[in-house]
N, C-alpha and C positions, 0 to 999 in steps of 0.2 A: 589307659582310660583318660588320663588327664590331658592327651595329646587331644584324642578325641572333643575333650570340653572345649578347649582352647583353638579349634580349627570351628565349631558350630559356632563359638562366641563371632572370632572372627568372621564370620559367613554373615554373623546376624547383624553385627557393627555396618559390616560394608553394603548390605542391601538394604541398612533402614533409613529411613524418613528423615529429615531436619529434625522433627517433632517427635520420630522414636526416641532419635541420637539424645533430645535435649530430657525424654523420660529415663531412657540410661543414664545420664549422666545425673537427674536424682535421685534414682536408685543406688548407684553407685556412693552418693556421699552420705545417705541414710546407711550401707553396708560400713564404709568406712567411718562415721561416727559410732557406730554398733561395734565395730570392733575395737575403735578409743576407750569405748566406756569398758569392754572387758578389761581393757591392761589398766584404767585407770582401776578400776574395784582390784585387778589383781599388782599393783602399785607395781606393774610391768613399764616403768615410762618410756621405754625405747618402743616398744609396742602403741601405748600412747600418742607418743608425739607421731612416729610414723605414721598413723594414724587418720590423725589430723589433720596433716600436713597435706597428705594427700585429698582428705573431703575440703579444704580451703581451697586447695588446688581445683578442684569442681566445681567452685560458687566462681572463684575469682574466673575462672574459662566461660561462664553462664553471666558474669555482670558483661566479661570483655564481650558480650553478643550483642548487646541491648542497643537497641536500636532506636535513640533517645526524638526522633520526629512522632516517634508514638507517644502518646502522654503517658500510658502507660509502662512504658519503662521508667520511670521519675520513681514510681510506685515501687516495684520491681526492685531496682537499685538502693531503694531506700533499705528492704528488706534481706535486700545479699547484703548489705553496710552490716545492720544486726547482727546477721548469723557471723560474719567473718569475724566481726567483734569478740561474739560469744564464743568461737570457735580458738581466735586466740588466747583470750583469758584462760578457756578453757585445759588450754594447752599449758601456757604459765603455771597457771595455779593448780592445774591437775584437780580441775572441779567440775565435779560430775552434774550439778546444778545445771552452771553454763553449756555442757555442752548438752544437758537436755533439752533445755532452752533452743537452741539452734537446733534441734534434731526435731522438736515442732514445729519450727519454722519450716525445715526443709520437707518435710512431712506433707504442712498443709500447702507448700506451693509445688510440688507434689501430682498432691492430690487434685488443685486447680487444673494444673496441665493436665493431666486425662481428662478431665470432665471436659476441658476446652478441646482434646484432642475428639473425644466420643462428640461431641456437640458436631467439629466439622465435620467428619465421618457421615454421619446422619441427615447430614443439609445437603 
């Protein structure tokens, strides 16, 4: 079964959109901060950090895109600077604060991206 998950994921990776790939990729660091915070509450820190390490690895793949002739990546960039912030600390200090902090962030920009995504769909 698990082969199965892992050959649809792949199907779904390779036939999606710039704009899918960049909605996986913050689903993906909303799952891997979700899983931080369980090893943090279960004071699991190899669970933790791995973690972490991985959703920093997500913002920092999503800052390397930005595409700074837009004004809007100035914005953008300022807000993956925060989460990475809050994502290290988080990791340091194994403080479930910070990385809640950043898992709103990632959250609400997120959330932007589909509405930007539904918005061009519709036009």
């Amino acid at each position: 079964m698990a082969n199965v998950a892992n050959l649809y994921q792949g199907a779904a990776v390779s036939t999606a959109t710039p704009a899918e790939l960049t909605l996986m990729l913050y689903n993906g660091a909303i799952k891997f901060c979700n899983q931080a915070a369980v090893g943090i509450e279960e004071k699991n820190i190899e669970k933790a950090n791995n973690n972490l390490i991985k959703a920093q690895n997500i913002i920092w793949e999503l800052q390397g895109t930005l595409d700074f002739k837009y004004e809007v990546s100035k914005d953008f960039d300022l807000v993956y600077k925060r989460i990475l912030r809050n994502l290290l600390l988080a990791n340091v200090k194994k403080d479930i604060d910070r990385l809640n902090e950043a898992l709103e962030d990632i959250r609400e920009m997120r959330d932007v991206w589909a509405q930007v995504m539904k918005v061009a769909k519709n036009s």
